[in-house]
N, CA, C and O atoms as a Tinker XYZ file with bonds, in Angstrom:
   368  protein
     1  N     52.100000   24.680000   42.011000    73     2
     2  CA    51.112000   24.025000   41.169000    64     1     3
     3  C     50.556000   22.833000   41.939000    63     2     4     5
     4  O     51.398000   22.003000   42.280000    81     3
     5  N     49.267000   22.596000   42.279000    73     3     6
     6  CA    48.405000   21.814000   42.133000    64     5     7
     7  C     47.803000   20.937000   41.742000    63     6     8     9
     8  O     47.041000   21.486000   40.946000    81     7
     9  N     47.559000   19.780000   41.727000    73     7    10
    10  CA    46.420000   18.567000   40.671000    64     9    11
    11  C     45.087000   19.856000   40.456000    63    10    12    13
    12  O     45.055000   20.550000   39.440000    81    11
    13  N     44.227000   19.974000   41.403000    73    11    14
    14  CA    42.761000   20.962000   41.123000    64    13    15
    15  C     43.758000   22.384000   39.494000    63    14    16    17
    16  O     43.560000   22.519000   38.286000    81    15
    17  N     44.599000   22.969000   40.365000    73    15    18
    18  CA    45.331000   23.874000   39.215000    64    17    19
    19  C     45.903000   23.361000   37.602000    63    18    20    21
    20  O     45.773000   24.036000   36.580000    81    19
    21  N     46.528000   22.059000   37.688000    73    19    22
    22  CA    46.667000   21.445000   36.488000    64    21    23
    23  C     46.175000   20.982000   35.781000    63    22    24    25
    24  O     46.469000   20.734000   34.612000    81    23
    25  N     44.558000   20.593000   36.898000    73    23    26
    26  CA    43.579000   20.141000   35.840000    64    25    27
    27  C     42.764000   21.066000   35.285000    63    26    28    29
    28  O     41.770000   20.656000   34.685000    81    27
    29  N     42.994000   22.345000   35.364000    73    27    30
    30  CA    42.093000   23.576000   35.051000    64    29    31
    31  C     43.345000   23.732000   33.974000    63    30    32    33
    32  O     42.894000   23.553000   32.843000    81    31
    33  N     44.315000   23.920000   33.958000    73    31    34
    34  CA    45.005000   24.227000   32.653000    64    33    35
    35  C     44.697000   23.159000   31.669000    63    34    36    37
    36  O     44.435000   23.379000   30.486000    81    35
    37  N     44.743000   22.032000   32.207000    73    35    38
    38  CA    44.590000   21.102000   30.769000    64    37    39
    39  C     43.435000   21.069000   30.114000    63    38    40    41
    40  O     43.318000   20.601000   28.982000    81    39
    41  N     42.190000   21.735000   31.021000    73    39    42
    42  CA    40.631000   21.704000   30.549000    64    41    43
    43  C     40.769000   22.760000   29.763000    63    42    44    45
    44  O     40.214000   22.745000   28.665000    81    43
    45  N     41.664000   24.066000   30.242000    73    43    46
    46  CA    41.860000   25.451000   29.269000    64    45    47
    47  C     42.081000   24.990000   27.923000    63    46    48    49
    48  O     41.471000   25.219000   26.879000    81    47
    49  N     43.570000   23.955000   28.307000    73    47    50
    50  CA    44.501000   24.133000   26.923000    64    49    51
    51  C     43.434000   23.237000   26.314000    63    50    52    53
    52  O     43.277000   23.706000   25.187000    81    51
    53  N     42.571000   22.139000   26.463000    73    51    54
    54  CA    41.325000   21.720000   25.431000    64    53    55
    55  C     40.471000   22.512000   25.153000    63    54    56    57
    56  O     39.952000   22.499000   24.036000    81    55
    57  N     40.151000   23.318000   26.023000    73    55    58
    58  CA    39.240000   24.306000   25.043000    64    57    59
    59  C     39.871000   25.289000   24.617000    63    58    60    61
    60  O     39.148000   26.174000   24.158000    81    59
    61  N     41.428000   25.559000   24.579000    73    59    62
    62  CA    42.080000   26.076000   23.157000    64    61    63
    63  C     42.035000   25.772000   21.937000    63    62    64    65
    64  O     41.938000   26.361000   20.861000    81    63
    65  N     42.140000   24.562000   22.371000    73    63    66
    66  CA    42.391000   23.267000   20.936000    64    65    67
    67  C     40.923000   23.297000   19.851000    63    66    68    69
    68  O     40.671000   23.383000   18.649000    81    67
    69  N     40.197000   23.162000   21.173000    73    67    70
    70  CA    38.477000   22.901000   20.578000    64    69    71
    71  C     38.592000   24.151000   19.894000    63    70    72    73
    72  O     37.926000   23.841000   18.907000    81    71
    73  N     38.959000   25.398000   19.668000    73    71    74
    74  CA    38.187000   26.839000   19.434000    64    73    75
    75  C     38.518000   26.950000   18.217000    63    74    76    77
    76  O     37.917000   27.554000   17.328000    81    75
    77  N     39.850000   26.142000   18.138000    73    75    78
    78  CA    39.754000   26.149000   16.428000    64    77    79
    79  C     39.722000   24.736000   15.483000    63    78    80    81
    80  O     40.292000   23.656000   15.641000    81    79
    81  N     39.029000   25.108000   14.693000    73    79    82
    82  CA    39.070000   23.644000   13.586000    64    81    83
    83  C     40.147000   22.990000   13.509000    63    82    84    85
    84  O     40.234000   21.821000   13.885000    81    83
    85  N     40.990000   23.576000   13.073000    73    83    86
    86  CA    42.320000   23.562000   12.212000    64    85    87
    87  C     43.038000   22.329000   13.169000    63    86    88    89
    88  O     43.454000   21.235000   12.787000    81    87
    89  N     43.030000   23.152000   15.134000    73    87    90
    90  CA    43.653000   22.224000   15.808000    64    89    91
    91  C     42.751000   21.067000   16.178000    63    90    92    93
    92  O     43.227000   19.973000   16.480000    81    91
    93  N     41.408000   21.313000   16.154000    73    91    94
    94  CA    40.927000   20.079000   16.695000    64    93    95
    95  C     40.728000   19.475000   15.546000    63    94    96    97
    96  O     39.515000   19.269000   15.584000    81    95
    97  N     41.114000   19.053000   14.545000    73    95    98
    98  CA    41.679000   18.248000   13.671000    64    97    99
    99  C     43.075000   17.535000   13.971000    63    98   100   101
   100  O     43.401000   16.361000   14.151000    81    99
   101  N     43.583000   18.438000   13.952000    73    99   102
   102  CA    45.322000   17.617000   14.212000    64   101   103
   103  C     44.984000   17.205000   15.882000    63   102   104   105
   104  O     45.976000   16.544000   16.190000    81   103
   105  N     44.452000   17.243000   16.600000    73   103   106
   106  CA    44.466000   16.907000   18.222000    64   105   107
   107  C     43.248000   15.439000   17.596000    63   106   108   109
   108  O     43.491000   14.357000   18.131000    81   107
   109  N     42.508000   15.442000   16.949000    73   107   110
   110  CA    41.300000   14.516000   17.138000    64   109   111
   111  C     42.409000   13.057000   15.801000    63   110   112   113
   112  O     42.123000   11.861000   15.755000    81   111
   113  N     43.295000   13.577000   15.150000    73   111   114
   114  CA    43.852000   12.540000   14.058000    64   113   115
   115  C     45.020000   12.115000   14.739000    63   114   116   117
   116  O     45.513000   11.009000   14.516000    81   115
   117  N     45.679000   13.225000   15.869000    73   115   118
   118  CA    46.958000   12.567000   16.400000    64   117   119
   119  C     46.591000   11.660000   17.976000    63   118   120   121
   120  O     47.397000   10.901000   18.514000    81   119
   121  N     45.651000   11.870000   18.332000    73   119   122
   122  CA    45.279000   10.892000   19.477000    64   121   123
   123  C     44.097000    9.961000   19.005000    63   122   124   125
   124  O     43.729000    9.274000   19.957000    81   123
   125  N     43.486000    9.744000   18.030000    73   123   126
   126  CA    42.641000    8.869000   17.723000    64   125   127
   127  C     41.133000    8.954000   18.123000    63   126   128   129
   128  O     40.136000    8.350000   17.728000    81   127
   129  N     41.395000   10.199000   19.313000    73   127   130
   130  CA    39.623000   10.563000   20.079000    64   129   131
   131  C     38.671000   10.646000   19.095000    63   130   132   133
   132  O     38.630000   10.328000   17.907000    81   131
   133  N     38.093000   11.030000   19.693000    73   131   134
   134  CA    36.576000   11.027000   18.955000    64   133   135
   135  C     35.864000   12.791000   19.749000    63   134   136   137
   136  O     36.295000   13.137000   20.849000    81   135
   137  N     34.888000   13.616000   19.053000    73   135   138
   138  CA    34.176000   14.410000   20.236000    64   137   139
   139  C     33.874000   13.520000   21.231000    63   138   140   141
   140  O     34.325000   13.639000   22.370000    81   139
   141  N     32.867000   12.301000   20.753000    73   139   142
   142  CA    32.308000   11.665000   22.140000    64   141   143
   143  C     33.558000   11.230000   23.086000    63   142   144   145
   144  O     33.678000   11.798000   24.172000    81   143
   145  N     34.289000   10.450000   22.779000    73   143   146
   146  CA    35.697000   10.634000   23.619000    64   145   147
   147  C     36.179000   11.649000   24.520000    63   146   148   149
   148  O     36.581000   11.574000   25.681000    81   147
   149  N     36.055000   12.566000   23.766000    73   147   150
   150  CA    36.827000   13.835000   24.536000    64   149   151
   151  C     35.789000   14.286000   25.560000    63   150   152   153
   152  O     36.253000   14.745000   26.604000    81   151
   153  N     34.237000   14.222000   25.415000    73   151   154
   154  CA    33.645000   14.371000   26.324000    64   153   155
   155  C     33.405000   13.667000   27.692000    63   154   156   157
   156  O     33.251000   14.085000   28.840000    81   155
   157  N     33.441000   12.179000   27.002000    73   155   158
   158  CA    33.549000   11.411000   28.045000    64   157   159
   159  C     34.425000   11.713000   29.061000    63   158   160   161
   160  O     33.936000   11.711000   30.190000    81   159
   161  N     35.806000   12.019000   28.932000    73   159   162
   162  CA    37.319000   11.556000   29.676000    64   161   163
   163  C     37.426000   13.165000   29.740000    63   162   164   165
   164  O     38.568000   13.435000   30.113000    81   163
   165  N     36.839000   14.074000   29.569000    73   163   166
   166  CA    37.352000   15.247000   30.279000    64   165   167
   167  C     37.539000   15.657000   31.497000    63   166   168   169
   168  O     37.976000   16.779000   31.754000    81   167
   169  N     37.135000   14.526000   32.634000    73   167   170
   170  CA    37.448000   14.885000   33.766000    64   169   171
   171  C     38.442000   14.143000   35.004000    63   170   172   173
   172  O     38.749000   14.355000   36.177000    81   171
   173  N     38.839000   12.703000   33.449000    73   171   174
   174  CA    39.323000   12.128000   34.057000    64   173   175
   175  C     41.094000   12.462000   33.899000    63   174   176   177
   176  O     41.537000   12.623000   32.762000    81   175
   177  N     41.946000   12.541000   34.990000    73   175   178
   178  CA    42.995000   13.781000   34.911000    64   177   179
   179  C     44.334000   13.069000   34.435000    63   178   180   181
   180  O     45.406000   13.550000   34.804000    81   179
   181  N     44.299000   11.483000   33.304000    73   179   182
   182  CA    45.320000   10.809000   32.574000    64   181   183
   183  C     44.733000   11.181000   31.066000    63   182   184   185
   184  O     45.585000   11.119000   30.180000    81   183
   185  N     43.701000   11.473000   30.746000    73   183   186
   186  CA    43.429000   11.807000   29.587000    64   185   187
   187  C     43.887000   13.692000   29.617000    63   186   188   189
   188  O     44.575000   14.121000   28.691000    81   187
   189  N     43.443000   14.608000   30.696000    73   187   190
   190  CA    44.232000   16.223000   30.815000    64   189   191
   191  C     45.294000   15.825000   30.462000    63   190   192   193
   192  O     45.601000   16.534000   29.504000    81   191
   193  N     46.215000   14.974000   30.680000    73   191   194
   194  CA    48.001000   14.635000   30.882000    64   193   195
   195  C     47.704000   14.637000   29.353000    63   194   196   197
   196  O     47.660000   15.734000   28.796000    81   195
   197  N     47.545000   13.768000   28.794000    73   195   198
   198  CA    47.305000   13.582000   27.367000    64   197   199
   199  C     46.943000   14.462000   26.370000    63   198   200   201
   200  O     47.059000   14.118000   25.194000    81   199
   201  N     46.441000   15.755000   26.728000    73   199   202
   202  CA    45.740000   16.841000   25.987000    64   201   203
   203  C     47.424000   17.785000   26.085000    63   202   204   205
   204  O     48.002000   18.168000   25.067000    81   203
   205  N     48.074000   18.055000   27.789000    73   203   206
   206  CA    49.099000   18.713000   27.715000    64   205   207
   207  C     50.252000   17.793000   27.096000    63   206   208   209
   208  O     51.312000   18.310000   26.746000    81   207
   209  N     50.036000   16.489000   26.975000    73   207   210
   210  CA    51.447000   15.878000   26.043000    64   209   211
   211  C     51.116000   16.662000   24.429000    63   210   212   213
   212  O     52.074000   17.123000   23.810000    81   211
   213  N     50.074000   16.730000   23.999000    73   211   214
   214  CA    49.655000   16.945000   22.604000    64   213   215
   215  C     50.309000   18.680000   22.924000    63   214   216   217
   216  O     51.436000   18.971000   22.526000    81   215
   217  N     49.690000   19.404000   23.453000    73   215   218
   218  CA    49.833000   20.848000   23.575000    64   217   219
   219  C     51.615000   21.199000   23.438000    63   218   220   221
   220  O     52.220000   22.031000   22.762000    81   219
   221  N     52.026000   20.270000   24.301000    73   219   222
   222  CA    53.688000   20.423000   24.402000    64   221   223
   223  C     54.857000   20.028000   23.506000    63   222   224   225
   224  O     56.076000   20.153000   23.625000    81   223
   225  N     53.527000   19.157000   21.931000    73   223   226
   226  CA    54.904000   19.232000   21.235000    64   225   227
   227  C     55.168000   20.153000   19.804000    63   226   228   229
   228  O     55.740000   20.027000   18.721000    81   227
   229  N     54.465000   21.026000   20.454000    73   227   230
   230  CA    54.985000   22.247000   19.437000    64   229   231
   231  C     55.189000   23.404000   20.185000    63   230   232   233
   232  O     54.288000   23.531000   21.014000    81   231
   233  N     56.136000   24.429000   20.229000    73   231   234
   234  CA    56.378000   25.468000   20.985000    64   233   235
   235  C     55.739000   26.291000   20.908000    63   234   236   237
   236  O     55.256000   26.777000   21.931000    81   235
   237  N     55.428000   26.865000   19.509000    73   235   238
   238  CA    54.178000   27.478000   18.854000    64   237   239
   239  C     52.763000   27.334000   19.826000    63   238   240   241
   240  O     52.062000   28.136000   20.443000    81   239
   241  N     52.755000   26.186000   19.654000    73   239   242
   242  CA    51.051000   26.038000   20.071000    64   241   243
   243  C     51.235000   26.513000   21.537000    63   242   244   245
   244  O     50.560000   27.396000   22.065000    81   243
   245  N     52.259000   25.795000   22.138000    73   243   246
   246  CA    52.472000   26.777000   23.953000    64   245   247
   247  C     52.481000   27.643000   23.615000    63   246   248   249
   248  O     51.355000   28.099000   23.811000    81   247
   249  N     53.202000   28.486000   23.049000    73   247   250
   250  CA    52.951000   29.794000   22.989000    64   249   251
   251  C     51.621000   30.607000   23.081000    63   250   252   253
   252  O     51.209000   31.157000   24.102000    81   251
   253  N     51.068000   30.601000   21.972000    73   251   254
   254  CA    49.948000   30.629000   21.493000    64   253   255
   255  C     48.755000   30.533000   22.744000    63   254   256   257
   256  O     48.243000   31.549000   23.215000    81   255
   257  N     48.367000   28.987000   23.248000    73   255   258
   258  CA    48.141000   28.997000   24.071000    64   257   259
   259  C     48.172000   29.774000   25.276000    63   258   260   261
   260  O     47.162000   30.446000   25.488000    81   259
   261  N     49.218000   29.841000   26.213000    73   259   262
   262  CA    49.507000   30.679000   27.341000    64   261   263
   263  C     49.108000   32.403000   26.494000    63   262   264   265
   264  O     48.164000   33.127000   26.810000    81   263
   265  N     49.874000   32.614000   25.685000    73   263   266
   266  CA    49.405000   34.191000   25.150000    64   265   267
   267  C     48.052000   34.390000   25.216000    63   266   268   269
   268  O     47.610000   35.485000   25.562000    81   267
   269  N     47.251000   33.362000   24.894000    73   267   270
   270  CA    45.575000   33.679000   25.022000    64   269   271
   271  C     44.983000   33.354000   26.525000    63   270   272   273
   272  O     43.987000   33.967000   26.909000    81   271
   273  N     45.247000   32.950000   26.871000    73   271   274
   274  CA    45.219000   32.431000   28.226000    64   273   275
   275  C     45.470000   32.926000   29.478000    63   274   276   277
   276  O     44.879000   32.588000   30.504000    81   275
   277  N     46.807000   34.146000   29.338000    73   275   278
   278  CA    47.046000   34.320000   30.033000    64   277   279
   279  C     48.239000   33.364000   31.303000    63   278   280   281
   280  O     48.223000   33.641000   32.502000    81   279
   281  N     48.983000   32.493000   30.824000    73   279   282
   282  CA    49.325000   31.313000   31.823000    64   281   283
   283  C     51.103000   31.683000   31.158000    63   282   284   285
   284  O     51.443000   32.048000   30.032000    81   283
   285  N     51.955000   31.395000   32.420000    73   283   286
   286  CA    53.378000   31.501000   32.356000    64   285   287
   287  C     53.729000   30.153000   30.999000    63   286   288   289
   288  O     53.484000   28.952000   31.115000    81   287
   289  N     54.041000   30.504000   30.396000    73   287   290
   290  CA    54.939000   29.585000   29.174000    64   289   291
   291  C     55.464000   28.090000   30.022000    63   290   292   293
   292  O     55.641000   27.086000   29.332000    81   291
   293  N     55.669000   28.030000   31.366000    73   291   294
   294  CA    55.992000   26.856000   31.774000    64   293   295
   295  C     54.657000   26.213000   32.443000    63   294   296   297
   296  O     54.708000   24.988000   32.551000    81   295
   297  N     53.424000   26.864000   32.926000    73   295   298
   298  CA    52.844000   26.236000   33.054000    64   297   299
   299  C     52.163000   24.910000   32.744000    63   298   300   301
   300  O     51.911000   24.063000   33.601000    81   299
   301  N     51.924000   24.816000   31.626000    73   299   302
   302  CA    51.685000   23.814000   30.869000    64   301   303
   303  C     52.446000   22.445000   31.220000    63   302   304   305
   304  O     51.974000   21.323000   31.402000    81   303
   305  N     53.890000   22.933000   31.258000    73   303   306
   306  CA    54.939000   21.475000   31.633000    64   305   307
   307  C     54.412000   21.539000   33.416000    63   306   308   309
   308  O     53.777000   20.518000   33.679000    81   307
   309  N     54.522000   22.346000   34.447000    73   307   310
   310  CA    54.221000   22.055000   35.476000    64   309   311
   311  C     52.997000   21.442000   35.644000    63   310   312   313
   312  O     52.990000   20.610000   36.552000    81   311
   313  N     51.817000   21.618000   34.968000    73   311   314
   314  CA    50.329000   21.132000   35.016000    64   313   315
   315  C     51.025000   19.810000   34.927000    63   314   316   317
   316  O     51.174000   19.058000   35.891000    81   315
   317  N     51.553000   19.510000   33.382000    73   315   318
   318  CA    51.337000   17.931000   33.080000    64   317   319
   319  C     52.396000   16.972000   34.041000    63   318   320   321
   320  O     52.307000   15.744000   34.046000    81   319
   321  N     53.400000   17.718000   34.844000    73   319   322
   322  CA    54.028000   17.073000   35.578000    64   321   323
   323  C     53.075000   16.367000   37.031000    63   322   324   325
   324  O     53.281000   15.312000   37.630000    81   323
   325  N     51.979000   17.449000   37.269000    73   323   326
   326  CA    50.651000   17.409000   38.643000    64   325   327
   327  C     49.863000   15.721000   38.336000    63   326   328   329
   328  O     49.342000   15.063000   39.237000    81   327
   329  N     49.959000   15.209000   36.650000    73   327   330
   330  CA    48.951000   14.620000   36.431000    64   329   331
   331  C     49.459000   13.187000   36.224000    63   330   332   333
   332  O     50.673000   12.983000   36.207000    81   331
   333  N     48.755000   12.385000   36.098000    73   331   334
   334  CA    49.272000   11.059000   35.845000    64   333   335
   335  C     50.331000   10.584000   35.167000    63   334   336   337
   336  O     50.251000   10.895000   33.978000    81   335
   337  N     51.220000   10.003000   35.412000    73   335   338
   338  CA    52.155000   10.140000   34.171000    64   337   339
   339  C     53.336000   11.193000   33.983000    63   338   340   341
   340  O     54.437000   11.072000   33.446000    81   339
   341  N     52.813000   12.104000   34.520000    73   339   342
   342  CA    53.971000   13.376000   34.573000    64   341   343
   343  C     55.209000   13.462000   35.057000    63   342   344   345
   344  O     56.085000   14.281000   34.780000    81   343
   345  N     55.237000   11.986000   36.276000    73   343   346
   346  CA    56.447000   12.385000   36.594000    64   345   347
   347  C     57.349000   11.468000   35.929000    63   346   348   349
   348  O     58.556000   11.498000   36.167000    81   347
   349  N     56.825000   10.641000   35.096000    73   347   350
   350  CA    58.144000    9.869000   34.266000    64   349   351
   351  C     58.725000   10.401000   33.817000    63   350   352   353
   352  O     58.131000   11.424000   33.478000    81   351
   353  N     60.464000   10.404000   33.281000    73   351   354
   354  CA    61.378000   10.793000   32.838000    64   353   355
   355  C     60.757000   11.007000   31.366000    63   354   356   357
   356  O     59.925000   10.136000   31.116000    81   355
   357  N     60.938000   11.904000   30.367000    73   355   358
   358  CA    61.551000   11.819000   29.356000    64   357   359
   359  C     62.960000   11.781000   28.789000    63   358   360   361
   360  O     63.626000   12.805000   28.637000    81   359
   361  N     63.382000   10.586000   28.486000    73   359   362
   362  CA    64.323000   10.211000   27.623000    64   361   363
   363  C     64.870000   10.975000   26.320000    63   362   364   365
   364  O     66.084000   11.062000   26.136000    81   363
   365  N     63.917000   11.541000   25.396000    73   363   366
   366  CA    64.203000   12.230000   24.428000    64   365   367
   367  C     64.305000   13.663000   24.485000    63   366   368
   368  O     64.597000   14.302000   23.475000    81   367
């Protein structure tokens, strides 16, 4: 995995999110964005980190995700590890 490769998954897993209402509701109320937000910072690759922190805390939604997508079930954690932020420990 790659930064260019991780940032193409995290642009995917947002336009997973975007395709349905339902999630870009819970993605737009649990990070506070805005559309104009999300447009702005889509290319900047600490806000991708931020789209795969949201994507990663339900197993479901990985799932889901990669199944439509096409992408190994761990991808997602390897992308967000490529991106800013990724390599801090989680504690919990």
């Amino acid at each position: 995995m790659n930064k260019d490769q991780a940032e193409a998954i995290a642009i995917s897993a947002l336009g997973w999110i975007a395709a349905s209402d339902e999630m870009t509701g819970i993605f737009l109320g649990a990070t506070g964005a805005s559309l104009g937000d999300i447009r702005a910072q889509i290319k900047d690759p600490a806000f991708q980190g931020s789209v795969l922190d949201f994507l990663m805390m339900d197993d479901a939604w990985v799932r889901e995700f990669c199944d439509s997508s096409g992408f190994d079930y761990m991808d997602p954690q390897r992308a967000r590890q490529m991106l800013p932020g990724g390599d801090l420990p989680n504690w919990t």
